[in-house]
N, C-alpha and C positions, 0 to 999 in steps of 0.2 A: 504494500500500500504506500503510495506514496503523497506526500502531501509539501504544495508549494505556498510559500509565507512571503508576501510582497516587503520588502525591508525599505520601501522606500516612500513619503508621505507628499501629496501633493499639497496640502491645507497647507497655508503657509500664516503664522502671525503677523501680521505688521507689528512697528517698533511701539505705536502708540497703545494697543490692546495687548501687549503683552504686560502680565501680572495682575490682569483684570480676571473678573469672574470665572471661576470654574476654569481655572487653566490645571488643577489637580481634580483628576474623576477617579471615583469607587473602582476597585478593581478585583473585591474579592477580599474573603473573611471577615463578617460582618460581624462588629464585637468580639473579636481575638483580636487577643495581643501579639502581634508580630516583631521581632526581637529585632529582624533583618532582612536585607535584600539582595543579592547579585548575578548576577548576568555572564553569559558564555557569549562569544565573539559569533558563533554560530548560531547565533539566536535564543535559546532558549534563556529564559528567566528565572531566577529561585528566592523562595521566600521560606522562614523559618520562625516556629513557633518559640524553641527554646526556652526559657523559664520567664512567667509562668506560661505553661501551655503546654500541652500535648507533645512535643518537643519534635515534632514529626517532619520532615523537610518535606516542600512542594516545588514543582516544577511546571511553567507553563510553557506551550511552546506554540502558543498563537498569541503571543506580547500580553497576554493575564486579559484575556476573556474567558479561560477556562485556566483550571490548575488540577492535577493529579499531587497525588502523594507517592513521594518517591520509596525506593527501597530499604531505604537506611533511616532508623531512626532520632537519631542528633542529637539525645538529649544534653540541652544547657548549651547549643551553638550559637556561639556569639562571634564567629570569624569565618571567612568566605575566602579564595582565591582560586582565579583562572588564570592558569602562568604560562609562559611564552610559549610551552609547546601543547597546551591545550588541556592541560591536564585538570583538572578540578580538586579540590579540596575545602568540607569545611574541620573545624575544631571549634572544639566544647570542651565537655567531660570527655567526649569517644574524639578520635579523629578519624576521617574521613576519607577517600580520594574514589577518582572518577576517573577512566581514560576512555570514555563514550560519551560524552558530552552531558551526562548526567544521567542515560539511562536507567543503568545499573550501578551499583556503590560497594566497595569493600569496606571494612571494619579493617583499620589497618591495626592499632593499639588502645588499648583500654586502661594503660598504666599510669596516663596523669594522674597526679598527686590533686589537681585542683584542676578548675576549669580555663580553657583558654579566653584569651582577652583580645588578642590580635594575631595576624597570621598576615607573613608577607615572602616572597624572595628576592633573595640576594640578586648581587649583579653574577652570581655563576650561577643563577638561578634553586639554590639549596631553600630550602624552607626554615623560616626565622617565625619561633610560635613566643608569645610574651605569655604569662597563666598570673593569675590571679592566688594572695597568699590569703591563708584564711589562721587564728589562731587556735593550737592548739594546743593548750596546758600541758607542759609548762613553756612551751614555745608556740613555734609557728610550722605549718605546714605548708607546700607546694609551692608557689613563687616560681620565679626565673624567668631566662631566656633560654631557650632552647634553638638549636641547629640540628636538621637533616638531610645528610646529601643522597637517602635514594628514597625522594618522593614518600618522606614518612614513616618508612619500615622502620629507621632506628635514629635513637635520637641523642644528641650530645647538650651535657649541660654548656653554656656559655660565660654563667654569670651569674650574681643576684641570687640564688640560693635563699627560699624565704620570703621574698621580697614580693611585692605587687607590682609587676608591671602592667602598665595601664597603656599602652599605647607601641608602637613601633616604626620605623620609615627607614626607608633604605636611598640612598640620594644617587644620583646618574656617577659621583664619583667613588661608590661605592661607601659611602661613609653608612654607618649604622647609627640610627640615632633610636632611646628610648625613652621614657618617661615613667620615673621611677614613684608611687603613688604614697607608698610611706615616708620616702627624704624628701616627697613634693618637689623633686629635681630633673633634671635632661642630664642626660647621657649619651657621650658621643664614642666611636668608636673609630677608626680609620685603618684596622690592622684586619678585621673580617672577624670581630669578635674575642681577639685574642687579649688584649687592656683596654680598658673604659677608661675615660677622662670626664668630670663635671662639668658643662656646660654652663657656662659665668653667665649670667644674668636670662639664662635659657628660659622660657616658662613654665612650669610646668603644665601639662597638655592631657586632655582625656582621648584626642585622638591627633593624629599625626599623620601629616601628608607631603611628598617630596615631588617635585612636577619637573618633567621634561628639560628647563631651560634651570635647573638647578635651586629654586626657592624652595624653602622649608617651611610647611603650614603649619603651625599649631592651636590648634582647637583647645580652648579652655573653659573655667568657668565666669569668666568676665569679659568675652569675646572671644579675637582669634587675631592670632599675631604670626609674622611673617618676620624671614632673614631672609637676607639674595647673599650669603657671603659665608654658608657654611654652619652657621650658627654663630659665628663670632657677637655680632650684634640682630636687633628685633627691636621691629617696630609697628603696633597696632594697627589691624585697619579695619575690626568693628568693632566697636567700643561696648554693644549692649550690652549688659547685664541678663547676656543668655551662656548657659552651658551648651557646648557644643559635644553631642554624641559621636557623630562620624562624618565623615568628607565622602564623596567619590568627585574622582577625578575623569578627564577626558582629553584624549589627545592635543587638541584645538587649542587648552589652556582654560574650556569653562569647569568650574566648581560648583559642585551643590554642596551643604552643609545644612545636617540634621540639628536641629536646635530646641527642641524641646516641646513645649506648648504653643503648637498653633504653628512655628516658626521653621520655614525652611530659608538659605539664602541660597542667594547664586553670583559667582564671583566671574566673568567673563576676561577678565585680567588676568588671570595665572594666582588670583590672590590676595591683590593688593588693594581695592576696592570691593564692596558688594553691594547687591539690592536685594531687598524681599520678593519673596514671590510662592507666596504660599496660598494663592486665594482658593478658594474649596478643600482647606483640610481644614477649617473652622478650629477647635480649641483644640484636637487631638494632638497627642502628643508623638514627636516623630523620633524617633530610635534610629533609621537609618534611609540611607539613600546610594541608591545607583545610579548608572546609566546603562540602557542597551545595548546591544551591537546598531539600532537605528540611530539613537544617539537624543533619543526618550528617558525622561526620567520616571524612575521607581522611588516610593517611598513607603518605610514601613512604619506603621503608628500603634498604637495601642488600642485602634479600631478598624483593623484591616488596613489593607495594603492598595495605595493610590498611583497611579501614572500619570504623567502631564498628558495634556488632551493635543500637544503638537510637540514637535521636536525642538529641544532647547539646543542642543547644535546649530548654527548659523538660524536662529531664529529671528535674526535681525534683519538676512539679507532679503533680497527681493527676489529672488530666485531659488529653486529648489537645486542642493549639491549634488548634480548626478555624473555618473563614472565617464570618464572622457576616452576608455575603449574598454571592447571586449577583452573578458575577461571569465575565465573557468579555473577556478582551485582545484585542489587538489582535493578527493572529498576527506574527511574527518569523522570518527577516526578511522584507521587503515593501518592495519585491518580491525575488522570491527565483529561484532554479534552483540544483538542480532539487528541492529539497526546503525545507516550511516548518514552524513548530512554531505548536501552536496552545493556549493557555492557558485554563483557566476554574477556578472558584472556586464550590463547592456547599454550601451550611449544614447540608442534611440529604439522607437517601438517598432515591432517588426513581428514575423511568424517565426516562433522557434521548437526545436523538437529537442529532444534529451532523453536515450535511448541507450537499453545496457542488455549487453550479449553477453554470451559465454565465450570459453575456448574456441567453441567448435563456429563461433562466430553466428549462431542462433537469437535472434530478439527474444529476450527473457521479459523486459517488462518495457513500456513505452512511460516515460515519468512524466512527461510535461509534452504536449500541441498544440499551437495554438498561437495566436495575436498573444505578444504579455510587452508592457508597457518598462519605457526605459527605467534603470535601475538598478537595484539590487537585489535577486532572487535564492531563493534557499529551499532546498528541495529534500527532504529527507526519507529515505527507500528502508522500507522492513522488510527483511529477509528472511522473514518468519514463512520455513515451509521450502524455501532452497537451499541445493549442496552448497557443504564447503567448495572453497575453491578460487579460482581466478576469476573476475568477470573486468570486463571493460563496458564507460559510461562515455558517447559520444555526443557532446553537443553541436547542435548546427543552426546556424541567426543569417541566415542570407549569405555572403561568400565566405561568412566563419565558418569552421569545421574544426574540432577539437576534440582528441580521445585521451582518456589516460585509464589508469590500471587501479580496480582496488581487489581488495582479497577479503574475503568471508570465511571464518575462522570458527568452527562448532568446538 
């Protein structure tokens, strides 16, 4: 069965109607508390209950008009990551990971000492988890940071033994920064974890964010303060008297920023300015925030989980950002079982086909025919009910013609 998800939005906001009315709409779990939100480059969406709640992770994969409940169930997940080669992972009390885009979930460890707090990767792409310390007479339990180089299996302490960290960011120069909750201090790293140094007039931060062009966000509880210089110096750029939960970032340089009651912002700067733009989440309170692969925002609140009603990626401009050529990925993952997603990229509208054989060069399924409109399309084939094996997926857009290889693995 295969099914195709348009990734690309013609409604366009002008500059003067943005942040007006119901620019956040309902999207699912009505009076549950949703702890979180994040997103796979291939489309699909995820939302988690974590404490309190059910602790059950969901997954939508038509942008949350509907949500399924995935196989894994997460209790206490308070940290999300989709990392450069695709892989997923969340942490809680369990950790978590994904190499099917979230179909399917292993239980990789159950041996945290305490729940996790943050989850990011390094610049060699290793997994860096912060956990939360909790007391226990006549001491303290769980804390730290932790490092792992194979996707989770095993895990090295880094640091902080006991401690609460609250927060985590990994900067383009590889630097590690954390935010330690009991010295209410930042912590910088520049060795891959191997000595910490105190970070002098650093803020302390409940969530932490490192962008593209080298700034360091941090989210606190009397705004949110920025450095362009490493952490050396910081300088505010919202002053309210809101706690900031979490950040999601996006290529471009736009920021959203989860702020509590009623409050989301959005930074189009990389940071260093913001605006409100929370109208239709009325008083509920917002836990977290993503973005899409369209480049939509997610939010989660303590009364279900809300989408923006257009794309806040270039929502300013007068045009919609569409692909300037064809374009076919490679599908994801590969190999896969029992389902795989499959990517392309169209300048302009046209009749196209997307068509998968086998060895023997036989049409096994016909994915997509038909008129489909410029953009970005994403097609996902279940292979529920076919051999193992090799098969080949050919796309064809007018004088494009395009084959590659994926493999189905029982």
């Amino acid at each position: 069965m295969a099914k195709v998800i348009l990734a690309i939005s013609l409604l366009i906001i002008p500059p003067s109607s943005f942040g007006q009315s119901d620019f956040w709409i309902f999207s699912g779990f009505p009076d549950t508390y949703i702890s979180g939100v994040g997103s796979h480059p291939f489309g699909r969406i995820f939302a988690w209950q974590g404490w309190p709640g059910d602790g059950f992770l969901y997954q939508s994969s038509d942008w949350g008009e509907n949500w399924v409940q995935t196989s894994t169930h997460g209790y206490g997940t308070k940290a999300f990551l989709a990392d450069q080669s695709g892989m997923l992972f969340v942490a809680g009390e369990e950790f978590h990971r994904s190499s099917d885009g979230g179909v399917t979930w292993e239980t990789i460890t159950e041996v945290f000492e305490a729940s996790a707090t943050s989850l990011v990767a390094d610049q060699n792409n290793f997994l860096l988890v912060g956990h939360e310390a909790y007391v226990d007479p006549p001491g303290f339990s769980g804390g730290g940071i932790y490092r792992s180089t194979d996707n989770g299996s095993t895990w090295e302490l880094l640091g902080f033994d006991r401690e609460f960290i609250s927060a985590i960011a990994v900067t383009p120069e590889g630097d590690i920064l954390l935010s330690n909750a009991y010295s209410s201090s930042l912590y910088q790293s520049t060795d891959d974890g191997v000595s910490w140094g105190y970070v002098i007039n650093g803020p302390y931060a409940s969530a932490l964010l490192s962008t593209l062009d080298g700034k360091i966000i941090a989210g606190t509880n009397s705004g949110i303060f920025c450095s362009t210089d490493r952490g050396d110096t910081w300088f505010q750029t919202l002053s309210d008297e809101v706690e900031i939960h979490s950040f999601a970032y996006h290529p471009e340089g736009k920021i959203l920023a989860a702020a509590g009651t009623g409050r989301i912002y959005l930074s189009e700067d990389g940071g260093e300015s913001w605006e409100r733009t929370d109208s239709g989440i009325g008083d509920r309170d917002v836990v977290g925030v993503a973005f899409d692969s369209r480049g939509f925002g997610i939010a989660a609140t303590d009364s279900g989980v809300f989408r923006s009603s257009d794309r806040i990626t270039d929502v300013h401009r007068n045009s919609v950002l569409l692909p300037d050529q064809l374009l076919m990925s490679q599908n994801y993952p590969n190999p896969f079982n029992p389902s795989t997603t499959i990517r392309f990229d169209i300048p302009g509208s046209g009749e196209v086909s997307l068509k998968l054989f086998n060895l023997l060069g036989e049409e096994v399924v016909m994915l997509i025919s038909g008129h489909r409109d410029a953009g970005t399309h994403i097609v996902t084939w279940d292979a529920t009910g076919h051999p193992s094996g090799v098969y080949f997926y050919r796309l064809l857009a007018g004088d494009f013609v395009e084959t590659r290889k994926l493999v189905l693995v029982r």
